[in-house]
TIRO-2110 file (N, C-alpha, C; in Angstrom, 1 decimal):
// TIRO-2110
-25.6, -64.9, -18.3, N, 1, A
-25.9, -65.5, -19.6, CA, 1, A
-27.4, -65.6, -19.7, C, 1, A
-28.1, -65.6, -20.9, N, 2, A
-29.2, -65.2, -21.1, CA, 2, A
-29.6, -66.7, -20.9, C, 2, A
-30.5, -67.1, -20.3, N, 3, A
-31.3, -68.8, -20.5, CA, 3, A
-31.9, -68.9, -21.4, C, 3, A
-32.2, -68.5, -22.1, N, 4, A
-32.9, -69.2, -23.5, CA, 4, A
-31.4, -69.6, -24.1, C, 4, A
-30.4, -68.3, -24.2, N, 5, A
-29.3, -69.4, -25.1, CA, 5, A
-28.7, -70.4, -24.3, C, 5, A
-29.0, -69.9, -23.0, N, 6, A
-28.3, -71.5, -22.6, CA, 6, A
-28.8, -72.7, -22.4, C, 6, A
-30.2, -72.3, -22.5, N, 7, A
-31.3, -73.8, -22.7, CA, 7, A
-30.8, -74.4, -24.4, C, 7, A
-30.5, -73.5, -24.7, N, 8, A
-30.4, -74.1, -26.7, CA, 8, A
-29.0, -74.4, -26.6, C, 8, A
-28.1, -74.0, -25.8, N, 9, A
-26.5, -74.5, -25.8, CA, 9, A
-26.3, -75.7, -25.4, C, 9, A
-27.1, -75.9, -24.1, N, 10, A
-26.8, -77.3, -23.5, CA, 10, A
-28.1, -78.7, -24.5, C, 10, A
-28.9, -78.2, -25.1, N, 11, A
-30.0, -78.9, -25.8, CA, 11, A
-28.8, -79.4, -26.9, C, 11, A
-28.1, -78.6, -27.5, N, 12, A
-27.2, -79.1, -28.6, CA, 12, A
-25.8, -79.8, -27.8, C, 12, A
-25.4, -79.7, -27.0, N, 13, A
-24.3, -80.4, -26.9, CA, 13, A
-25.3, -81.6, -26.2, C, 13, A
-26.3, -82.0, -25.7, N, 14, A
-26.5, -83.1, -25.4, CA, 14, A
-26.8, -83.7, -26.5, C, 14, A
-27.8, -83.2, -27.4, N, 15, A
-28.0, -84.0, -28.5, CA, 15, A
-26.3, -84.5, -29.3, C, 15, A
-25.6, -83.4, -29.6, N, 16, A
-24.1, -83.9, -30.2, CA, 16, A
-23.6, -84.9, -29.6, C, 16, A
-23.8, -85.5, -28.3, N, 17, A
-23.0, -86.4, -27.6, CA, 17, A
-23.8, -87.7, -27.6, C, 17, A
-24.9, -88.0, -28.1, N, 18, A
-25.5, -89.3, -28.3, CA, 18, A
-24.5, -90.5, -29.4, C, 18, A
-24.4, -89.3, -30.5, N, 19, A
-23.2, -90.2, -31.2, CA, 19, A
-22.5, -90.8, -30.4, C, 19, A
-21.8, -90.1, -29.7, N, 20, A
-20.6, -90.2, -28.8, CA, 20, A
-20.9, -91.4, -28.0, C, 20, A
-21.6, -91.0, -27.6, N, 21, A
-22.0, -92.2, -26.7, CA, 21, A
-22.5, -93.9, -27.1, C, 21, A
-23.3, -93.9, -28.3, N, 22, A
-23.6, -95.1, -29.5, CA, 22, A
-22.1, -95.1, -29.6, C, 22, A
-21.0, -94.6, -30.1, N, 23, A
-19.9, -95.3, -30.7, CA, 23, A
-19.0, -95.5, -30.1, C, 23, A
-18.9, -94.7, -28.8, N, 24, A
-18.1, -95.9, -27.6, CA, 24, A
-19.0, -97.6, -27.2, C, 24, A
-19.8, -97.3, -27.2, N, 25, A
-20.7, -98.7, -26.5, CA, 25, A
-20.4, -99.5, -27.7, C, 25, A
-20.6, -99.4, -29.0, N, 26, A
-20.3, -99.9, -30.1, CA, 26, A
-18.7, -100.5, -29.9, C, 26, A
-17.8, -99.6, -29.9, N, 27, A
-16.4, -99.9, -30.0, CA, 27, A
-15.8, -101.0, -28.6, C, 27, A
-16.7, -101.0, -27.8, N, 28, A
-16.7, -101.9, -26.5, CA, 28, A
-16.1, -101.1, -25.5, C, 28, A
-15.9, -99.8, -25.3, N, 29, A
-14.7, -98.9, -24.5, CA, 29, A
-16.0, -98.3, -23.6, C, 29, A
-15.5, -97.2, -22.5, N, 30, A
-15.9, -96.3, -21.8, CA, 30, A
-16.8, -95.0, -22.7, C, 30, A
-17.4, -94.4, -22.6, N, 31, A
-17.9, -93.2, -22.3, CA, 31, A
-18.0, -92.5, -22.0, C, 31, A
-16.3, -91.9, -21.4, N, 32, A
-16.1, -91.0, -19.9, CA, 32, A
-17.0, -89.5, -20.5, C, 32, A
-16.0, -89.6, -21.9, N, 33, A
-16.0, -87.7, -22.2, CA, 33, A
-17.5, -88.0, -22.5, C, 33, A
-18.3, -88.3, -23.3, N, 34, A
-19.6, -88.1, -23.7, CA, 34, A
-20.3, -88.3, -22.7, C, 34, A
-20.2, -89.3, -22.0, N, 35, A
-21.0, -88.8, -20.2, CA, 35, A
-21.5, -87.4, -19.4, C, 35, A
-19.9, -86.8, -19.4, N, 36, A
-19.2, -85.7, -18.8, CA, 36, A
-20.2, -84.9, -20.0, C, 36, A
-20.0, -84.6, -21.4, N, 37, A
-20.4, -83.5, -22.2, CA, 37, A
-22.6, -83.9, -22.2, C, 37, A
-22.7, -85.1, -21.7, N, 38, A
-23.9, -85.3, -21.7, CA, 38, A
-24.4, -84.3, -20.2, C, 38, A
-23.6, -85.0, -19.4, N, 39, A
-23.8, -84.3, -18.2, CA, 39, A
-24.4, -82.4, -18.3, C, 39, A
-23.3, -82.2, -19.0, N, 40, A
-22.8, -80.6, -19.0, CA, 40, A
-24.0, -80.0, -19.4, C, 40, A
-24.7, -80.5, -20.9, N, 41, A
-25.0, -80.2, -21.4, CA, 41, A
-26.8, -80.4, -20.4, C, 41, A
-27.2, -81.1, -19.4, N, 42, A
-28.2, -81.9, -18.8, CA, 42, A
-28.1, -80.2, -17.6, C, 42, A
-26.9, -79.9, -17.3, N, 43, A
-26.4, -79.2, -16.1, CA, 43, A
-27.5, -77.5, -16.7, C, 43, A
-27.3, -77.3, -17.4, N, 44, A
-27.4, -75.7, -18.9, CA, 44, A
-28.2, -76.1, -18.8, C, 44, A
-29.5, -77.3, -19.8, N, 45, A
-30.9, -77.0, -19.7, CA, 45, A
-31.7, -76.8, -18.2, C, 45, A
-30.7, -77.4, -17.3, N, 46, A
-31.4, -77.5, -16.0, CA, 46, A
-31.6, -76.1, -15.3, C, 46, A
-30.3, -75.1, -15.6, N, 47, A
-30.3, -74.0, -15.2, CA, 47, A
-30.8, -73.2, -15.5, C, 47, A
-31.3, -73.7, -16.7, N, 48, A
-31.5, -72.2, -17.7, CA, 48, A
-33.9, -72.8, -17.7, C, 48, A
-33.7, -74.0, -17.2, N, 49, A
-35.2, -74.3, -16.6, CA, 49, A
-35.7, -73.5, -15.2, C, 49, A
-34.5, -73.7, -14.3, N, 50, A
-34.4, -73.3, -12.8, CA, 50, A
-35.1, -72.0, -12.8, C, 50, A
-34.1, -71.1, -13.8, N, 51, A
-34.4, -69.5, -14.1, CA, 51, A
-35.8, -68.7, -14.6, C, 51, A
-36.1, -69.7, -14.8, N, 52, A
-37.7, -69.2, -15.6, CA, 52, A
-38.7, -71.1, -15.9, C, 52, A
-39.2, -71.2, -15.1, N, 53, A
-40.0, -72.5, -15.0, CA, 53, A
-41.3, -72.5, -15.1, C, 53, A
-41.4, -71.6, -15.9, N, 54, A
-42.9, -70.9, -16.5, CA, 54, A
-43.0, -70.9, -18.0, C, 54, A
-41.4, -70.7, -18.5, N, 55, A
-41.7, -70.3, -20.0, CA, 55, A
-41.2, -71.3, -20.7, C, 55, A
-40.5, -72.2, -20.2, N, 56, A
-40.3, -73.4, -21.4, CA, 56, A
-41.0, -74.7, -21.3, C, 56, A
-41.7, -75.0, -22.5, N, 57, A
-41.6, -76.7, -22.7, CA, 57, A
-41.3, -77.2, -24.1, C, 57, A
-41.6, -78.0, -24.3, N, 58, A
-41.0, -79.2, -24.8, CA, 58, A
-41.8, -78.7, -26.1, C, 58, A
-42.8, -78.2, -26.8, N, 59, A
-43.4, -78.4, -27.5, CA, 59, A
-43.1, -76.5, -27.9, C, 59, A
-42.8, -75.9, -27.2, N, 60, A
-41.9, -74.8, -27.5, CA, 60, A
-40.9, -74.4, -27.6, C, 60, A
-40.0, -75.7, -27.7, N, 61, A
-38.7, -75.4, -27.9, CA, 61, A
-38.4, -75.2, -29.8, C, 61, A
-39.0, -75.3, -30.3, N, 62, A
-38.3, -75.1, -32.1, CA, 62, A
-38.7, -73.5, -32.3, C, 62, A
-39.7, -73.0, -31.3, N, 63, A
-39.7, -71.6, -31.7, CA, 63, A
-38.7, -70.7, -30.6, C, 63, A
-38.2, -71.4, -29.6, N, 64, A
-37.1, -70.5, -28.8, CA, 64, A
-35.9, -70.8, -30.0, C, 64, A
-35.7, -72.5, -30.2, N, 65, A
-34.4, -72.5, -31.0, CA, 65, A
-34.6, -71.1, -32.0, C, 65, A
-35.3, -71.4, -32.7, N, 66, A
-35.2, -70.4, -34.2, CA, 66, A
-35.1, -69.1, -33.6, C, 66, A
-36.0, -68.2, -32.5, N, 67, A
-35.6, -67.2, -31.9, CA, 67, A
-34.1, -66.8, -31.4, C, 67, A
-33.7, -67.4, -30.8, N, 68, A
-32.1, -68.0, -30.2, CA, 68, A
-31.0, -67.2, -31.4, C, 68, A
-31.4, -68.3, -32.4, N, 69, A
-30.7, -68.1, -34.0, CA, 69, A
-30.8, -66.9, -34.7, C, 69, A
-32.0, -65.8, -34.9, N, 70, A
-32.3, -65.4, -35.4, CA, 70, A
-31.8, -64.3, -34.3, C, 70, A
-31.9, -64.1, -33.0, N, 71, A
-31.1, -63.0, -32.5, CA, 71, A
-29.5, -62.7, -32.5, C, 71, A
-29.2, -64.1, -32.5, N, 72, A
-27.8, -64.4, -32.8, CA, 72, A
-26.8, -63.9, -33.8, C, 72, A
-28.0, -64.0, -34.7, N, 73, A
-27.5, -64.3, -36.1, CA, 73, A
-27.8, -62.6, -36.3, C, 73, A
-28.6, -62.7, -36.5, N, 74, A
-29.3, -60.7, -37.5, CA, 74, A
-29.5, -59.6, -36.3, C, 74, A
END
């Protein structure tokens, strides 16, 4: 699998799981699955960092996203 999509696959399911995570703590319950999909998602940026730890940071990530998309997509 290519690591740029998989640095942007696991970037989005971690961000999707913060809800998850605010509205169990909210509701007084566990957190198993949003932990787990936090995890997963922590697991994909890590790998897809491991693979190339030269070409990503933080401050270039909105031009890989839109790349990502734009190959995806067209």
């Amino acid at each position: 699998m290519d690591p740029d999509l998989t640095l942007v696959i696991g970037a989005l399911i971690g961000v999707f799981s913060l809800p998850s995570i605010v509205s169990a703590f909210a509701e007084r319950r566990a957190p198993k699955i949003a932990f787990l999909t936090l995890m997963i998602g922590g697991g994909l940026i890590y790998w897809a960092v491991s693979q190339n730890p030269d070409k990503y940071s933080i401050l270039g990530f909105p031009d890989l996203l839109i790349e990502v998309i734009a190959r995806f997509i067209g």
